[in-house]
C-alpha positions in Angstrom: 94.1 58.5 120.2 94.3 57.7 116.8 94.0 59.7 114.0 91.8 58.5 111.8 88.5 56.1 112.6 88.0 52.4 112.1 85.7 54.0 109.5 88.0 55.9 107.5 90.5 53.0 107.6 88.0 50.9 106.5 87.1 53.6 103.6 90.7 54.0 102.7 90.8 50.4 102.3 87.7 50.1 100.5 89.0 52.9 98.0 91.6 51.0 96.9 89.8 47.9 96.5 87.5 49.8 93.7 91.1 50.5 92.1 91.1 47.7 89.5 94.8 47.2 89.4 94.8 43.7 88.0 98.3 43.2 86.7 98.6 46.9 85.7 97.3 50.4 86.6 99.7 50.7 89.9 99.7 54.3 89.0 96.3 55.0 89.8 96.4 53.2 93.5 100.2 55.7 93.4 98.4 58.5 92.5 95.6 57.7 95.4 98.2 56.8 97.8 100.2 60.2 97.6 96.7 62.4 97.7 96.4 60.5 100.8 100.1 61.0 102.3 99.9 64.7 101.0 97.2 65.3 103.2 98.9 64.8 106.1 101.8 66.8 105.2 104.4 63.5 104.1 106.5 64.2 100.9 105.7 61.3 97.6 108.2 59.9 95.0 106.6 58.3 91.9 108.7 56.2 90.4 107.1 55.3 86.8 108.4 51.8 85.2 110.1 52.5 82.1 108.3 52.2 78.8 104.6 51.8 81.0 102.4 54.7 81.3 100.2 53.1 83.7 102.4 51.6 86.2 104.7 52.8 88.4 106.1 52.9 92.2 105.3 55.2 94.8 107.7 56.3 97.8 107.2 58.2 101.0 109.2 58.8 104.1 108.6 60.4 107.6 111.5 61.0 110.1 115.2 62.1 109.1 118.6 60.0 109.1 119.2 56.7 110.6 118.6 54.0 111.1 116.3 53.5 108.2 113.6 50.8 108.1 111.6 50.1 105.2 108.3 49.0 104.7 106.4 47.5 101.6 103.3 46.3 99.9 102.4 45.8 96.2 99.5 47.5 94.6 98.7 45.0 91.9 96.2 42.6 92.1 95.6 39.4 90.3 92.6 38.6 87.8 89.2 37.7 89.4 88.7 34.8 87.1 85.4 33.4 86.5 83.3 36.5 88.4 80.0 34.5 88.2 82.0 31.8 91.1 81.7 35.1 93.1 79.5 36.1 95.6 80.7 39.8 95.8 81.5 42.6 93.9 85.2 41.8 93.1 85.9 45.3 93.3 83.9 46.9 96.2 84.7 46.0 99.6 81.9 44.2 100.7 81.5 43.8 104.7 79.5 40.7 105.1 77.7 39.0 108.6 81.3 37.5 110.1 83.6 41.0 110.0 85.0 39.6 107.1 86.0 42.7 104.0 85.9 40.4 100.5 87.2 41.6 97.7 90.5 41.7 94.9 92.7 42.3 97.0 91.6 42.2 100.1 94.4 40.1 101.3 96.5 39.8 99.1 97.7 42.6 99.7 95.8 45.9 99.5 94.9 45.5 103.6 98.5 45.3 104.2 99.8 48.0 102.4 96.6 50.2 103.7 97.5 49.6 107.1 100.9 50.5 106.5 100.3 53.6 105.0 98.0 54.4 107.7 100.5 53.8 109.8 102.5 56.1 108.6 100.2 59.2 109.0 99.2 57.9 112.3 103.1 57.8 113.5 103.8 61.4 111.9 101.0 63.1 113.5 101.3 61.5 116.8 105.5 62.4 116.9 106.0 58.9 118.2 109.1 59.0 115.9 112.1 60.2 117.8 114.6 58.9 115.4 115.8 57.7 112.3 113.7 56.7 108.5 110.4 55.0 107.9 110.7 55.0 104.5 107.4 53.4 102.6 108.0 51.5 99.4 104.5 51.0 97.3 105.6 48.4 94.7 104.2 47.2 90.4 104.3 44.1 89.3 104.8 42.2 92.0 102.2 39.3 90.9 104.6 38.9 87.8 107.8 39.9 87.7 108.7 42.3 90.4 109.9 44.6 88.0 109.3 47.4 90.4 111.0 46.1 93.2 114.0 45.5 90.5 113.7 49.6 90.0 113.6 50.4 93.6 116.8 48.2 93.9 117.8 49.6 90.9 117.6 53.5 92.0 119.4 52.9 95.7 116.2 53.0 97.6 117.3 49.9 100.0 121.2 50.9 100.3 120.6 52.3 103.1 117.8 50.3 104.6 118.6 47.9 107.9 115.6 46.4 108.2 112.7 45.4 105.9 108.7 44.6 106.8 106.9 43.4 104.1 103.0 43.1 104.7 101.9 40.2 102.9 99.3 38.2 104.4 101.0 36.0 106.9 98.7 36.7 110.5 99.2 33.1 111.1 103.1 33.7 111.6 106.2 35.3 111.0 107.7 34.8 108.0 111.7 35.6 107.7 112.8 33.2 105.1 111.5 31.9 102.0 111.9 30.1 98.9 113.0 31.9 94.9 111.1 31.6 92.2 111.8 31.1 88.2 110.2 30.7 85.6 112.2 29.8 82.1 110.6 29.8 78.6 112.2 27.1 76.2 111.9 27.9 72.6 112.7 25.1 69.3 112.8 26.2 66.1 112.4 24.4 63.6 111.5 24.6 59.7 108.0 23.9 58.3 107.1 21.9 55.3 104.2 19.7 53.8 103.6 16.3 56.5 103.7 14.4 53.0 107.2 15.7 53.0 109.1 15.9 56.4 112.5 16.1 55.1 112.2 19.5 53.5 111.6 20.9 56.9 112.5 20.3 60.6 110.4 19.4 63.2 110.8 21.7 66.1 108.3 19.5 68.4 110.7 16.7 68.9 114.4 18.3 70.2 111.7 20.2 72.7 110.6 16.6 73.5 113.9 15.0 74.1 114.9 19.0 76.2 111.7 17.9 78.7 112.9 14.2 78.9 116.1 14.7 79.7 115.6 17.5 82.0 113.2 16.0 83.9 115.7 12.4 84.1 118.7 15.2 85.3 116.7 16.8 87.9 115.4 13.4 89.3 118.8 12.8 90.5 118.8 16.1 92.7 118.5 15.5 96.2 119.1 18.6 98.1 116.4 19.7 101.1 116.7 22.7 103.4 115.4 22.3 106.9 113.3 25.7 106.4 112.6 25.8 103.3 111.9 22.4 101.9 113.0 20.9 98.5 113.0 23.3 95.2 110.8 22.3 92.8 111.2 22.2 88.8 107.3 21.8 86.5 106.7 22.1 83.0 103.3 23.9 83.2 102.7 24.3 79.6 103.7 23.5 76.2 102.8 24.7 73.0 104.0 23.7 69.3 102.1 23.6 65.4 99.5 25.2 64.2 98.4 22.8 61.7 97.8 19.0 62.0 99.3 18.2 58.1 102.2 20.8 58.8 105.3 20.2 59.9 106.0 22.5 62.7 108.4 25.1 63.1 108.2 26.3 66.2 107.8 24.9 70.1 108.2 26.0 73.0 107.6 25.0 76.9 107.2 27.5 79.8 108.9 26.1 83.5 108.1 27.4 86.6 110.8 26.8 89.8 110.9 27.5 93.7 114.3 27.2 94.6 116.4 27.5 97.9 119.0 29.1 98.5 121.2 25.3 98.2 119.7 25.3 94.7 119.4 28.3 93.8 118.4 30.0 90.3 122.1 29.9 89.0 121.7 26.2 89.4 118.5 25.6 87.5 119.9 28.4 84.6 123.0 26.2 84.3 121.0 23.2 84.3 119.0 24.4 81.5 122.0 25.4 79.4 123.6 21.9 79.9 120.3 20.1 78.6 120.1 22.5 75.8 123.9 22.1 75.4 123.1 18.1 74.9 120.3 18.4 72.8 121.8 20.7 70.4 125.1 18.4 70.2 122.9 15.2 69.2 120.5 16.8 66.6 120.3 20.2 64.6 118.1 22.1 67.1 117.7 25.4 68.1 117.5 25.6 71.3 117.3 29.0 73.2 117.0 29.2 77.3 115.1 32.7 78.2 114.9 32.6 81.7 111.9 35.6 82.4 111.4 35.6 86.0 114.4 35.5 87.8 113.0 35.9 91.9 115.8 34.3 94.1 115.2 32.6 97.6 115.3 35.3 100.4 117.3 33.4 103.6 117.9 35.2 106.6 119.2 33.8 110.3 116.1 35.5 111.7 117.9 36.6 114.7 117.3 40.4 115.6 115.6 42.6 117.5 113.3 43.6 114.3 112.0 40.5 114.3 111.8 39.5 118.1 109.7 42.7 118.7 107.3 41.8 116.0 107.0 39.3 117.5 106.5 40.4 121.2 103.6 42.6 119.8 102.2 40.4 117.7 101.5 37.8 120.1 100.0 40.5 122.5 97.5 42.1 120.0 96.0 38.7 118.9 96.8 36.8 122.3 99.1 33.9 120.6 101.9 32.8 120.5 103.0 33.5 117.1 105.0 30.6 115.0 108.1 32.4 113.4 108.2 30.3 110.1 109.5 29.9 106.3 107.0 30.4 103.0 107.3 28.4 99.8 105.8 32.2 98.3 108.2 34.9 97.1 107.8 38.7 97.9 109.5 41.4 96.5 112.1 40.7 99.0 114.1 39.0 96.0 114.6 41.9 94.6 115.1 44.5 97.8 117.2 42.5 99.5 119.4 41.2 96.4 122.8 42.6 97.8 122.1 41.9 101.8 123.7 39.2 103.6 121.7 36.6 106.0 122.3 38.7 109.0 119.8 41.4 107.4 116.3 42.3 109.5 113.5 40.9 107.4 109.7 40.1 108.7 106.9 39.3 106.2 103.9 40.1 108.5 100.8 41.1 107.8 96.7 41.2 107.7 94.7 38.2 105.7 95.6 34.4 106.0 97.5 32.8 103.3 95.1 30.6 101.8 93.2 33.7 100.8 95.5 34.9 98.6 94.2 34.6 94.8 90.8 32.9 95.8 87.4 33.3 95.0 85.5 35.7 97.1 88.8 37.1 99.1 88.2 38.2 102.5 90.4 40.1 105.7 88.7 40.4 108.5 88.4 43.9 109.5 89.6 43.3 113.4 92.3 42.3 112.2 93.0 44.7 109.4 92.2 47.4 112.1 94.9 45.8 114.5 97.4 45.9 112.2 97.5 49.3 111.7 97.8 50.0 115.9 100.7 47.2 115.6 102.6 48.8 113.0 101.8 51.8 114.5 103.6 50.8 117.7 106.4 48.4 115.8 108.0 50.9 113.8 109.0 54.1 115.8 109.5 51.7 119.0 112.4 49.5 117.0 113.5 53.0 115.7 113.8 54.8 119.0 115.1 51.8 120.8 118.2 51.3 118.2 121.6 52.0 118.8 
């Protein structure tokens, strides 16, 4: 029996909907999250970012020793946008005539890291757990940077982790591999002067020009595909230069954003960058500087263990499917966890709310399967635990 009703799963979620963590203020869904676990008698670990007083990680463990699996979610949220395109509250939980929960959030990915939370108390208190870690890892700035994840990494939290479940929304399938992500800020500088009288200054607009132009002429000549993962992919998304039309400007710049695989990976597209900026600087008197901000690399695994082939298993037996074990073109904070683990390591990205919900207007989950989520982790995690070697 479990331990708490659909309707206090449903609250729990709700709760952290109302939470308006929107690219910040992970500390207060932290602070929520370890009331919650406190309750139930499981020990918290805030982890606060360095330098930001509202955000911060939060990690909780049941069981003792090994084997240690760990199990994540992140707690930001990305801006609603236009609110009057919604037909909900953004930030109340809103149940409507279908089963379907909308709200920021709702999917990507406050269900999945409520349900594994839940599952968590529900494991403790039932003493399904015979042996080894569940060790919960409530993540910041995942939407941007990942810098939490980087922390967690940072302070040892996954040395001694064999397997990782991250619960983004993926219900459609199994997720063990997917693509990096980077994105690079260019910067010109130039020197400004009269338009009357270009030679007294330097125009930073054109070496950032002839940077995108050669760039994009180097990269057309890259012809590397995965069979998982696809082809990486390299945009200028936006550019920005001068402030005045009769000025000469001195300053430009032009944000990139890349998925890469792990056959071109982000090392490649950084020392692609520096060779273009190399060439540019050689045939004028630019300043060019490379600032690569996001730094996210492909996660690749074999997908080949009992982790994932018993996530499977149950998967396909709570929703009666046969599950497609898959790649995503999305990153997770799997970059960062899993930056020193080899392709042999357990990963599964698995969890409540479809893809194509993620970042959209009116997000929804449906609560079935929200609520089954948290009886399949429930079962998943002390089973994989109790059956290891």
């Amino acid at each position: 029996m479990s331990v708490l009703s659909s309707d206090e799963r449903v609250k729990i979620l709700s709760d952290m909907i109302e939470i308006q963590s929107v690219n910040e203020k992970e500390l207060d869904v932290a602070h929520y999250l370890e009331k919650l676990f406190n309750k139930h008698g499981i020990q918290t670990q805030i982890e606060q970012l360095e330098g930001e007083s509202t955000r911060a990680n939060l990690v909780a463990e049941i069981g003792n020793g090994k084997p240690v699996i760990g199990v994540s979610g992140h707690m930001d949220v990305v801006t609603t946008g236009d609110d009057s395109l919604w037909n909900y509250d953004p930030f109340k939980l809103t149940e409507d005539d279908q089963g379907r929960l909308h709200g920021r959030g709702s999917a990507d990915m406050k269900s999945g890291l409520a349900a594994l939370a839940i599952s968590l108390i529900e494991i403790k208190e039932a003493g399904t757990l015979e042996q080894g870690t569940i060790r919960f890892m409530a993540t910041a700035g995942e939407e941007i940077t990942s810098n939490g994840a980087a922390l967690l990494h940072k302070k040892g939290y996954m040395d001694d982790v064999e397997a990782l479940l991250i619960a983004e929304p993926s219900q459609d399938g199994i997720v063990y591999t997917h693509k990096g992500t980077m994105d690079i800020q260019v910067v010109s500088k130039g020197k400004s002067s009269h338009s009357s009288m270009p030679e007294l200054g330097y125009n930073a607009i054109n070496p950032l020009v002839d940077f995108i132009h050669y760039l994009n002429n180097e990269y057309s000549k890259v012809d590397i595909k995965s069979d998982l993962l696809g082809t990486p992919t390299m945009n200028s998304t936006i550019i920005t230069g001068g402030d005045q039309v009769n000025s000469i400007p001195a300053y430009a710049e032009s944000l990139f954003n890349m998925r890469t695989i792990p056959d071109y990976d982000n090392n490649k597209f950084e020392n692609l960058f520096n060779s273009i900026k190399d060439r540019v600087e050689q045939e004028s008197n630019a300043d060019i500087t490379v600032n690569p901000y996001v730094n996210r690399d492909p996660v690749y695994t074999k997908g080949d263990n009992e982790f994932l082939k018993l996530a499977k298993s149950l998967g396909d037996e709570y929703f009666d499917r046969d599950l497609e074990v898959t790649s995503s073109t999305a990153t997770t904070d799997a970059s960062y966890l899993m930056k020193d683990k080899d392709d042999n390591f357990s990963f599964v990205m698995y969890g409540p709310g479809e893809t194509g919900q993620a970042h959209q207007v009116d997000e929804y989950v449906y609560k079935h399967t929200y609520l089954k989520f948290i009886d399949l982790y429930s079962q998943l995690l002390p089973q994989y635990l109790n059956n290891a070697n």
